[in-house]
N, C-alpha and C positions, 0 to 999 in steps of 0.2 A: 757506668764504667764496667764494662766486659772483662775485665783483666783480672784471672785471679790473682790473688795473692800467694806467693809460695810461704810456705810456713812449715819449718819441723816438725813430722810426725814423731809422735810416742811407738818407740819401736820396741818398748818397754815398758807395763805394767808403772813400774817406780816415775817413769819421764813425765806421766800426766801430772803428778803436781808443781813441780820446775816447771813444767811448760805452764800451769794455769797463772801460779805468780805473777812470772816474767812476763805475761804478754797482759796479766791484769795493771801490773805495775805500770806498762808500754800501755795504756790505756788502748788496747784492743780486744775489745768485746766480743768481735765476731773471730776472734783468734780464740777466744775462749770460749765458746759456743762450737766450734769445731773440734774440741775435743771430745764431745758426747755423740752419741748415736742417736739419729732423727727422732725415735720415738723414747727417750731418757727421759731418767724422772729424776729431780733435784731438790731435798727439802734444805730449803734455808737456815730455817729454825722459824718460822715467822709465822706458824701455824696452816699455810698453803703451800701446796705442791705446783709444783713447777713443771708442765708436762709439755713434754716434744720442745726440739729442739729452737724452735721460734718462741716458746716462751722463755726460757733459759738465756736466748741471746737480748730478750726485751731486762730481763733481771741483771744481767750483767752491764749493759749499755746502761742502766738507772745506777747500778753500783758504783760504775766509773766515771759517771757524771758526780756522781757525790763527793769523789773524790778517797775514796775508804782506799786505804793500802793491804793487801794481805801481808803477813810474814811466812816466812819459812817457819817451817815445824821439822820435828823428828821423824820423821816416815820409819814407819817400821816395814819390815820384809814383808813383797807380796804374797799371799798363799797363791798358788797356781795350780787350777785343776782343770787341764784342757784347754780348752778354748775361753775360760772365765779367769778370774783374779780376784780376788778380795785383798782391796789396799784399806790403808789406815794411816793416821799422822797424829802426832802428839802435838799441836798449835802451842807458843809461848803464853797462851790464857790458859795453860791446863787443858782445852776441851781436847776431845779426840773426834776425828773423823773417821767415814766408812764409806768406800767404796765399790760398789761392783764395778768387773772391767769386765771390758770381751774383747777377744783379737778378731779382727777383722781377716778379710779373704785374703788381703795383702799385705800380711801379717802384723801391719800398727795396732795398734790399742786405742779403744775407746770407753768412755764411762757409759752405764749402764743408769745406773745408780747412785746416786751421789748425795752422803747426808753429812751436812757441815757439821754434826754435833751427835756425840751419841752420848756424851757422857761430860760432865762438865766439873770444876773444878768445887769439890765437898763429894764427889761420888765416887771416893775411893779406888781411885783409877790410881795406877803406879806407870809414870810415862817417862820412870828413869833406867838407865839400863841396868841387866841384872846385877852386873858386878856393884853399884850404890843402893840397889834394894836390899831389904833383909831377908 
């Protein structure tokens, strides 16, 4: 089949994790392999990296045949320095994620970087907002 698929770009830093959910949810794998940049790296947690974008879209086609759901989390505000981005999200397991992004020529967003876990829940992470913390 010759025919792309049109699919929402991330015109925004913030849009790639709504976009990866939604289209993980929509069991579209290559929807979510098209949010990274051909040469992106992806650690799972699962102790191997995931390098370029054909392994990434083989990791996700395995995710979604499993049937795993993600949830939404709390994203917190992108840092933006130019043409990069450093995201992050507070998953309803505690763990927090980390992002690099980069904008493209045409000004969408793509992942760079993508690590489902930097910090998990006993590692004194505060992923509530400041007005509930102390």
């Amino acid at each position: 089949m010759g025919d792309e698929v049109r699919r929402e770009p991330a015109r925004d830093p913030q849009d790639l994790e709504r976009l990866l959910v939604s289209r993980e949810r929509a069991g579209d794998f290559e929807g979510m392999a098209a949010l990274y940049e051909p040469q992106a790296v992806l650690d799972s947690g699962d102790g191997r990296l995931k390098l370029g974008k054909e392994a990434i879209r083989a990791f996700y086609a395995e995710l979604v045949a499993m049937g795993r759901k993600f949830e939404f989390g709390d994203q917190r505000p992108a840092i933006i320095s130019g043409e990069l981005a450093l995201t992050s999200t507070c998953l309803p397991d505690s763990s927090v994620t980390a992002e690099i992004v980069r904008r493209q020529s045409d000004g969408t967003w793509l992942w760079v970087i993508d690590q489902f876990s930097i910090a998990q829940r006993g590692d004194q992470v505060v992923c509530a907002d400041s007005e509930n913390s102390n």
